[in-house]
C-alpha positions as CSV (number, residue, x, y, z in Angstrom):
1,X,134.3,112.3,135.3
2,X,137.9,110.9,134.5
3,X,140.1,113.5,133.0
4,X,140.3,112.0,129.6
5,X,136.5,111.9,129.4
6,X,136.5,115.6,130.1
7,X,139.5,116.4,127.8
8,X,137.9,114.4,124.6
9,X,134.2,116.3,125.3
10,X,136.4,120.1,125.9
11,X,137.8,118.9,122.5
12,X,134.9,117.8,121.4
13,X,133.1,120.7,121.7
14,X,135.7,123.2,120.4
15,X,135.3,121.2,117.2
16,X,131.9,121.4,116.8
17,X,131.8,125.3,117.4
18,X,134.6,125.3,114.7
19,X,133.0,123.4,112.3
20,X,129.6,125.4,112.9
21,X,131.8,128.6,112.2
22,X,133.0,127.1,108.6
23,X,129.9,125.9,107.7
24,X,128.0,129.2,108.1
25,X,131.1,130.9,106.4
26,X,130.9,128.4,103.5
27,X,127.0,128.7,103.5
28,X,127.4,132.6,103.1
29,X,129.9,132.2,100.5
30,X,127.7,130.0,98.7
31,X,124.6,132.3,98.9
32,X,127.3,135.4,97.6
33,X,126.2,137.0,101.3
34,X,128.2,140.4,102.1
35,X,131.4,139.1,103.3
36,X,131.3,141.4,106.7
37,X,127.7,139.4,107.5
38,X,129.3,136.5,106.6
39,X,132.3,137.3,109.1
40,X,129.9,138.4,112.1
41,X,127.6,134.9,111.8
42,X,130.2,133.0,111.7
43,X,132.0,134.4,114.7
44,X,128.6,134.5,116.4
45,X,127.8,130.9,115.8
46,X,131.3,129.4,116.9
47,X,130.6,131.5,120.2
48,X,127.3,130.4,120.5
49,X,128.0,126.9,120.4
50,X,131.3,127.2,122.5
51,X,128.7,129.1,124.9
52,X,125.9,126.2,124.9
53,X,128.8,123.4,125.2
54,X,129.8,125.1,128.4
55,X,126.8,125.5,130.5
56,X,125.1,122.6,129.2
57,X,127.7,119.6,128.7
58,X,131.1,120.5,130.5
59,X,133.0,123.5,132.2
60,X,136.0,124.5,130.3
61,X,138.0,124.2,133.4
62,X,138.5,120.6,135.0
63,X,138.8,121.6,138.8
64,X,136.3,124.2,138.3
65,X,134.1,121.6,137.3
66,X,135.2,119.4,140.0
67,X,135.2,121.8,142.9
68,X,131.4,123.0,141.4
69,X,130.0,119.7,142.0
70,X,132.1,118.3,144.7
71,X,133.4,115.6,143.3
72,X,136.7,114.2,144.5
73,X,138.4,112.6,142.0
74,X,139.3,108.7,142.9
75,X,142.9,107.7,141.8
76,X,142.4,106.0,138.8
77,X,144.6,103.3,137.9
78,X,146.9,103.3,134.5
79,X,147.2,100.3,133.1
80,X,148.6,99.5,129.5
81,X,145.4,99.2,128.0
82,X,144.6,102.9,128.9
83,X,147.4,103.8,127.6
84,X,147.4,103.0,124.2
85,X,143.2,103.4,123.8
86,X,142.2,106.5,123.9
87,X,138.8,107.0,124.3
88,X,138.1,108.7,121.0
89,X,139.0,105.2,119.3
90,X,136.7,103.8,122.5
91,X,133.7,105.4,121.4
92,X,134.5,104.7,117.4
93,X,134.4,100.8,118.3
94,X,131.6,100.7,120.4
95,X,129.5,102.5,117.6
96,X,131.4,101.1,114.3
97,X,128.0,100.5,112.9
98,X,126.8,104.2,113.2
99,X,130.3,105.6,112.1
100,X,130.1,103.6,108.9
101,X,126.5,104.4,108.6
102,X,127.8,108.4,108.9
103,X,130.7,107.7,106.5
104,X,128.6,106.1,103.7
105,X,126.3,109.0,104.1
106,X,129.1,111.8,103.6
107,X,130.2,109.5,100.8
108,X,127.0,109.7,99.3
109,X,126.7,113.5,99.4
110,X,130.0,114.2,97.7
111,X,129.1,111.7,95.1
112,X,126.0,113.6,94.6
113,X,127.8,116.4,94.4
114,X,129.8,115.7,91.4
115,X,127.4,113.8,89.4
116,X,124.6,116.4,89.8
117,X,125.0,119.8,88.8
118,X,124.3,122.4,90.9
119,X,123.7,119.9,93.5
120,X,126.4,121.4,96.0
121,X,124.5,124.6,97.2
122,X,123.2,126.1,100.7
123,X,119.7,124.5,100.6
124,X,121.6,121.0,100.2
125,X,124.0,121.6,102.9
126,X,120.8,122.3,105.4
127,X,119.2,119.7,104.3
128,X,121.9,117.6,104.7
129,X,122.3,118.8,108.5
130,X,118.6,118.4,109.2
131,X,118.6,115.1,108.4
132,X,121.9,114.2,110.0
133,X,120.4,115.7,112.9
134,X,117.2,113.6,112.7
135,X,119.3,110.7,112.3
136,X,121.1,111.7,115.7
137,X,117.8,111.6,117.5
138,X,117.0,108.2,115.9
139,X,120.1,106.7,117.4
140,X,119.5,109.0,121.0
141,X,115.9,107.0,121.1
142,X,117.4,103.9,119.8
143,X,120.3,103.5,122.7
144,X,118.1,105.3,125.6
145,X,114.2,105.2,125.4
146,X,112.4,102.5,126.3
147,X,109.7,102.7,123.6
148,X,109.8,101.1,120.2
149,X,112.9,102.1,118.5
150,X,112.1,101.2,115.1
151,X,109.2,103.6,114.9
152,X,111.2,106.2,116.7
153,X,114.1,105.9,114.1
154,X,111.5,105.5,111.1
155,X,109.6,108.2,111.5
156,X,112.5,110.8,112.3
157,X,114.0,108.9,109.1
158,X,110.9,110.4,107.4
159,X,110.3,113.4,109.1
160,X,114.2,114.7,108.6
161,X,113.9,113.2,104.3
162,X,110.7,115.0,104.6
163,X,112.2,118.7,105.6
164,X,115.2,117.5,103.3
165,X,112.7,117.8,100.0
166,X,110.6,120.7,101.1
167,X,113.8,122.8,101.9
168,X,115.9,121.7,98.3
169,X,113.3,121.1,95.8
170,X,110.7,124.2,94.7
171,X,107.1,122.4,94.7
172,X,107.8,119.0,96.8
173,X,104.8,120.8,99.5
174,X,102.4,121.3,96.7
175,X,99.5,119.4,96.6
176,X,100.0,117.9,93.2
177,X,103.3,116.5,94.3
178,X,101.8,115.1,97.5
179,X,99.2,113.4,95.7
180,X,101.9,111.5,93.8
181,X,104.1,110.4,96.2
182,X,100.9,109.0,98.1
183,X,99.5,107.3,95.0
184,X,102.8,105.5,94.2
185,X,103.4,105.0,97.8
186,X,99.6,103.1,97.8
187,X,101.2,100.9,94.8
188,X,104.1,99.6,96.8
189,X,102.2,99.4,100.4
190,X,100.1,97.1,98.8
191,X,102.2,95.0,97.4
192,X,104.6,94.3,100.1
193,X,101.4,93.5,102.2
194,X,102.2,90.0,101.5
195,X,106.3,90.6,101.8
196,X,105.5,91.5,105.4
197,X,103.6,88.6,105.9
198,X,105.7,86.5,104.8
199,X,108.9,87.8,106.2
200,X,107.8,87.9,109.9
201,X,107.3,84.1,108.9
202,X,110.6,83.6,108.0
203,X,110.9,83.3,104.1
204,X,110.8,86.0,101.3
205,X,108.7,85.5,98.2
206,X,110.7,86.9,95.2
207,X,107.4,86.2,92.6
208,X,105.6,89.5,93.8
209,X,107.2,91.9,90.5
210,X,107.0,88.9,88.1
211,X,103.0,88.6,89.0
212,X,102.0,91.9,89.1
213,X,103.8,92.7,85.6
214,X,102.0,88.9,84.6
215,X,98.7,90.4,85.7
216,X,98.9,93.6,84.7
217,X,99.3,92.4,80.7
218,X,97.1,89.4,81.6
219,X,94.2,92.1,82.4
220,X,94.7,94.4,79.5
221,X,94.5,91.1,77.0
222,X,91.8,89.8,78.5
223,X,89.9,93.4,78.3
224,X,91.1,93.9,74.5
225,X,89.8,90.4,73.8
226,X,86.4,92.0,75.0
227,X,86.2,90.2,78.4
228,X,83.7,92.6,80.3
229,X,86.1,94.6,83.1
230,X,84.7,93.5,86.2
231,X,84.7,90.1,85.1
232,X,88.5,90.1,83.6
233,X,89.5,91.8,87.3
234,X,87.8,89.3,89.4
235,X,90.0,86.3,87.4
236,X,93.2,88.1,87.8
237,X,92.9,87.9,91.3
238,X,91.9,84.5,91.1
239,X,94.9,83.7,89.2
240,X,97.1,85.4,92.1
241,X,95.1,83.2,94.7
242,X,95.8,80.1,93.0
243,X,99.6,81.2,92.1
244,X,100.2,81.9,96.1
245,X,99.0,78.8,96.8
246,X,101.2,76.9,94.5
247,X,103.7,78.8,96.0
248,X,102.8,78.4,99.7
249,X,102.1,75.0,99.3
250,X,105.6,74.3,97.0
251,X,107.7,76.3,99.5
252,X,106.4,74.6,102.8
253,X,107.7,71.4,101.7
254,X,111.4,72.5,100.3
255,X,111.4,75.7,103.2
256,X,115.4,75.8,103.0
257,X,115.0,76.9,99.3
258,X,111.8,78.9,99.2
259,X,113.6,82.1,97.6
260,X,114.7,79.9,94.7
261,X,110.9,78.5,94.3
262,X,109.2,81.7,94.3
263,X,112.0,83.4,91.6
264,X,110.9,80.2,89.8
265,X,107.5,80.8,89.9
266,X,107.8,84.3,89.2
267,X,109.3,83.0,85.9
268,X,106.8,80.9,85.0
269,X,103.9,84.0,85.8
270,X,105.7,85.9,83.1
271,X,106.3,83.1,80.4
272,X,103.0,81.5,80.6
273,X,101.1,84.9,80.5
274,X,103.7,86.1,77.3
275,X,103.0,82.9,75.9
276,X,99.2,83.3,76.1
277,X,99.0,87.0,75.1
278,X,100.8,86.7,72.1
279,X,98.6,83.9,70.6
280,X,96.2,86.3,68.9
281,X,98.5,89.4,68.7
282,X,102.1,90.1,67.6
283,X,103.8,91.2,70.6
284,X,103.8,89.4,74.3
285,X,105.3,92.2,76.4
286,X,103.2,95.1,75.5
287,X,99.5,95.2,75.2
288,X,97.2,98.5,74.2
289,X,93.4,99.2,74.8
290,X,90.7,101.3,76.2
291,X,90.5,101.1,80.3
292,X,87.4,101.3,81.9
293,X,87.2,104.7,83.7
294,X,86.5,103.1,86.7
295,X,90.0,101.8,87.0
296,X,91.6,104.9,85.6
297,X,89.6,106.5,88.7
298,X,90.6,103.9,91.4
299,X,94.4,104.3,90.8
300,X,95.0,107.8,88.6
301,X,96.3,110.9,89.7
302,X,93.1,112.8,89.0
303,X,90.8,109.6,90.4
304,X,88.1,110.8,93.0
305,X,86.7,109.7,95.7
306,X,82.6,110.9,95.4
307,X,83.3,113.9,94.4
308,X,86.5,114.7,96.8
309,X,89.6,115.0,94.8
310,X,91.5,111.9,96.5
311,X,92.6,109.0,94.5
312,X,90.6,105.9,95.7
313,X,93.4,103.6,95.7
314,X,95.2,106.0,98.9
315,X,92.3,105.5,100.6
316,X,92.1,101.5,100.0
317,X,95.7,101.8,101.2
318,X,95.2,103.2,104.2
319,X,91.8,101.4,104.9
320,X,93.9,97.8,104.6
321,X,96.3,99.4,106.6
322,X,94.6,99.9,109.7
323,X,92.8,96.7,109.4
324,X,96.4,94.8,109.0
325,X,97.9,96.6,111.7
326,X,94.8,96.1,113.9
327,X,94.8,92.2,113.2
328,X,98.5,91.7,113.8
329,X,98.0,93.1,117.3
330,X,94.8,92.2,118.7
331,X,93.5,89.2,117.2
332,X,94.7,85.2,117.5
333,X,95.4,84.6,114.0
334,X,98.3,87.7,114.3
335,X,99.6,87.0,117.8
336,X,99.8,83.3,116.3
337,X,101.5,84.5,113.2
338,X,104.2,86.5,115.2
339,X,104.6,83.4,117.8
340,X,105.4,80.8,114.7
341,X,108.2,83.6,113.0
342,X,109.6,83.8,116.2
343,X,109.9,80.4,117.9
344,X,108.4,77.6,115.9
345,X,108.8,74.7,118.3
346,X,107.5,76.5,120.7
347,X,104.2,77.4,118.3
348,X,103.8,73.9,117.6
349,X,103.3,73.0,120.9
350,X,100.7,75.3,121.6
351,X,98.9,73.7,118.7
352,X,99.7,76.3,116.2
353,X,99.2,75.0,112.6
354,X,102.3,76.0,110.6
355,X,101.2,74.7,107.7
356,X,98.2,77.0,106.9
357,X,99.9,80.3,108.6
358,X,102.9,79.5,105.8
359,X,100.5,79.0,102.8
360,X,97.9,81.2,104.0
361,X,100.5,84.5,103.5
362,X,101.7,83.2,100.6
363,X,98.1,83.2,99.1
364,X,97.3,86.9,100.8
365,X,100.9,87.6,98.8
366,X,99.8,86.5,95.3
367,X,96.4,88.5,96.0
368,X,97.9,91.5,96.8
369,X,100.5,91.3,94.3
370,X,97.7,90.5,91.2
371,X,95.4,93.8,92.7
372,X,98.9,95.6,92.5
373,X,99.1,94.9,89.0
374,X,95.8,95.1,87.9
375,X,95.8,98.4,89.5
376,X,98.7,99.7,87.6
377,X,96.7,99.4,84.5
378,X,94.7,101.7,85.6
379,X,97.4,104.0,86.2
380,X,99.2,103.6,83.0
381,X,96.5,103.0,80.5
382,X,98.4,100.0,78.9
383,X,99.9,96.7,79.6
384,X,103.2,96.2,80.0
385,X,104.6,92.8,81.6
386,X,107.6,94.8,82.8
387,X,105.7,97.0,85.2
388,X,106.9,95.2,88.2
389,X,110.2,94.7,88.0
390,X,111.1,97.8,90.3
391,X,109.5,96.0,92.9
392,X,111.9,93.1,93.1
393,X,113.9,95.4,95.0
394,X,111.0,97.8,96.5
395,X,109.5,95.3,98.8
396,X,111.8,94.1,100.1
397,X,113.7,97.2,101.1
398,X,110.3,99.0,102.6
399,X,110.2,95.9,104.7
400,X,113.8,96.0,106.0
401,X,113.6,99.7,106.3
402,X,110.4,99.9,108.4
403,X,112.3,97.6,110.2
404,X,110.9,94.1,110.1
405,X,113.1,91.4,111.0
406,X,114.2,89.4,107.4
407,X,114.8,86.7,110.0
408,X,110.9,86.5,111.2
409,X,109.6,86.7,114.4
410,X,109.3,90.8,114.8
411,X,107.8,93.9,112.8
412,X,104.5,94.2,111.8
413,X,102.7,96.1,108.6
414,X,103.1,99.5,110.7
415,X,106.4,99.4,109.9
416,X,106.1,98.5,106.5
417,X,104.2,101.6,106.2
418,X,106.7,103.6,107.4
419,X,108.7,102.6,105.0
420,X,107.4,102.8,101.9
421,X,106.8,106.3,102.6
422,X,110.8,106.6,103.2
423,X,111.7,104.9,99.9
424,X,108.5,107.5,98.2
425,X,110.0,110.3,99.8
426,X,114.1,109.0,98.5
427,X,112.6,108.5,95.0
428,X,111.1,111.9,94.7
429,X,113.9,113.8,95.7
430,X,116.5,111.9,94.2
431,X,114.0,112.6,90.5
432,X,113.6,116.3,91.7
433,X,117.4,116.5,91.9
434,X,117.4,114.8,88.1
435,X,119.0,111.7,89.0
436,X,118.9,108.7,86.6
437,X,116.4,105.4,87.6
438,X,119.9,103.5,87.8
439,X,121.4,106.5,90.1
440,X,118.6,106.1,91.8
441,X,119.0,102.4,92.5
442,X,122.7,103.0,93.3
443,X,121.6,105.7,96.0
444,X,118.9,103.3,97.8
445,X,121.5,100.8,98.1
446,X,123.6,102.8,100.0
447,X,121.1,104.4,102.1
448,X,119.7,100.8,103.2
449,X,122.9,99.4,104.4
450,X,123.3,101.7,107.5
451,X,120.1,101.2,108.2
452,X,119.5,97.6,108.2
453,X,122.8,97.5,110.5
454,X,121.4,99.4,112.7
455,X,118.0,97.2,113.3
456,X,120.0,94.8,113.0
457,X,122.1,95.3,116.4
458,X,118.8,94.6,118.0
459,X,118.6,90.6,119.5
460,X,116.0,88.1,117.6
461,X,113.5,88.0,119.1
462,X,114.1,83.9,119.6
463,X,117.2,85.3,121.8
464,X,114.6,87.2,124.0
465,X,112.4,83.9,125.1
């Protein structure tokens, strides 16, 4: 070990133990603790970490530690550069991406702190070290194991948020509340079925929120017109069928501004079904009826599944999941679809058709994106052709957070998964915590950046062939 490597872990380590010592001090001070317990823990801790750094990363002495181990120290030559880069500032620009990740995050918290009251407490300040400790194990697997880092970093990403909520919020572990962040989890999994799809491909298809809110109010007019349910379900996912295909086909031909022709399209969802719906009534945004009990079961809080008291539409969820994931991995039409995303010249000369791969997700998009909607009338009881505009962002983010490649070529619907149940678990606590939709929004933002960076360090997978 050179001697500045040992001097910058000795110091290292003697500011960790400190900042353990004032961080139990301010914890008891926070939870009015006797101020002699408060004294003794916080002695006890700086020791105990002092203790731990010193048999388990360094010896405080530097020929102690080299006579231990027998190591003779090679003359090590000084040259300018040394000199003026220490290796504190080495390490900070070798990792500039998980320092600003780490900064935005401490940002975040004292934000929090001052726009929520009573945010700034002991719970918080755990939580907040659980999940910065999570987050250190995500980056431990991401640099060193040789497994699949973006599950490893989204699942300790969900398991730390996970702890976060249970340990600050009073009821987040009830059964009630679990039910709810599964349910609304269901809603976004399936719609960004087709966002996956169509991402590991290369594009991004912006229509998804305009044609769920378009279906959703499409459905409850054609149901208040007296169109029997089943009937009025069946040609709302006919009309996202053909609306993916207009958009598959459209975007194949003009690839370079397929996020302009699906916004467009989107547009045209919304005005076409406003335009329709208001014929026979006053208003086209908002639409009022009686659902069919079977669709307030299928996607309600209180739905059940024969008698079991599960909402059918986590179990569709999950079922669609397995088969997605399954499909993606061990069948031809997925080991195609992830070949064309990630070398496209190289699919075509196996024979690989990327004409139907590219409209065929685009039409598995507009299907999943009209059962979305149609299923949120059952949720809601009415229709309202504004439902979907949360999911402009949603999508997209569960995607890039589960750690799909927005270039194409790398992910899978596992991910997706993953994240969605991030971005339920964010939403819930950030409500819990009484944060505005807009704060909300503002939080997600933040939260996204670091991580994106971080899958992003990994090479395209078009730089791996």
């Amino acid at each position: 070990m050179e001697k500045r490597t040992f001097n910058f872990s000795k110091g290292l380590g003697i500011f960790v133990a400190v900042a353990a010592g004032i961080g139990t001090a301010i914890l008891g001070y926070v939870d009015r603790t006797d101020w002699i317990q408060v004294a003794f823990y916080s002695i006890a801790v700086t020791a105990l970490v002092l203790w731990g750094w010193h048999h388990f990363s360094i010896k405080w002495s530097y020929s102690l530690f080299s006579k231990e181990k027998g190591i003779e120290e090679a003359p090590i030559e000084i040259t300018d550069e040394n000199k003026k880069r220490s290796l504190f500032w080495e390490i900070i620009s070798k990792n500039w991406i998980v320092v600003t990740g780490f900064l935005i995050l401490l940002g975040l918290f004292i934000i929090l702190s001052f726009l929520v009251p009573g945010f700034f407490s002991g719970r918080t300040v755990v939580s907040a070290l659980i999940f910065l400790g999570f987050l250190i194990l995500a980056f431990i697997a991401y640099k060193f194991l040789n497994i699949n880092k973006s599950v490893i970093i989204g699942v300790s990403i969900l398991i730390g948020l996970f702890i976060i909520g249970s340990v600050s919020l009073d009821g987040f572990l009830s059964i009630q509340n679990i039910k709810s962040m599964l349910v609304f989890a269901s809603f976004l999994g399936i719609a960004t079925i087709g966002q996956t799809l169509v991402v590991m491909l290369g594009g991004l298809d912006l229509s998804i929120p305009f044609l769920i809110g378009a279906s959703n109010l499409g459905l409850m007019s054609m149901i208040s017109l007296g169109v029997p349910p089943w009937l009025a379900f069946i040609v709302i996912l006919a009309f996202g069928l053909i609306v993916g295909l207009f958009n598959g086909l459209i975007s194949y031909n003009l690839q370079g501004q397929a996020l302009i022709v699906t916004l467009g399209v989107g547009f045209m969802c919304v005005g076409g079904v406003q335009i329709l719906v208001s014929l026979p009534t006053v208003t086209g945004g908002t639409v009022f009826g009686v659902v069919p009990d079977w669709l307030k079961n299928l996607a309600s809080l209180n739905g059940k599944f024969f008698g079991l008291p599960i909402p059918p539409v986590i179990l569709i969820w999950i079922l669609v999941a397995i088969v997605l994931i399954v499909g993606l991995r061990h069948t031809k039409w997925g080991r195609n679809l992830i070949a064309l995303g990630g070398k496209r010249l190289s699919a075509d000369r196996l024979s690989i058709s990327e004409r139907v791969y590219w409209v065929g997700v685009y039409v598995i998009s507009g299907f999943t994106s009209a059962a979305t909607g149609a299923m949120l009338l059952g949720w809601s009881g009415g229709g309202f052709i504004g439902v979907g505009d949360q999911y402009l962002f949603l999508t997209v983010a569960a995607v890039a957070v589960g750690g799909t490649s927005l270039l194409g070529g790398y992910g899978g619907y596992g991910f997706t998964v993953i994240g969605c149940l991030a971005l339920q678990v964010i939403s819930t606590f950030l409500a819990g915590l009484g944060l505005s939709f807009e704060g909300q929004q503002f939080i997600f933002g933040l939260l996204i950046l670091p991580l994106v960076a971080l899958y992003s360090r990994s090479p395209h997978i078009r730089e791996q062939i």
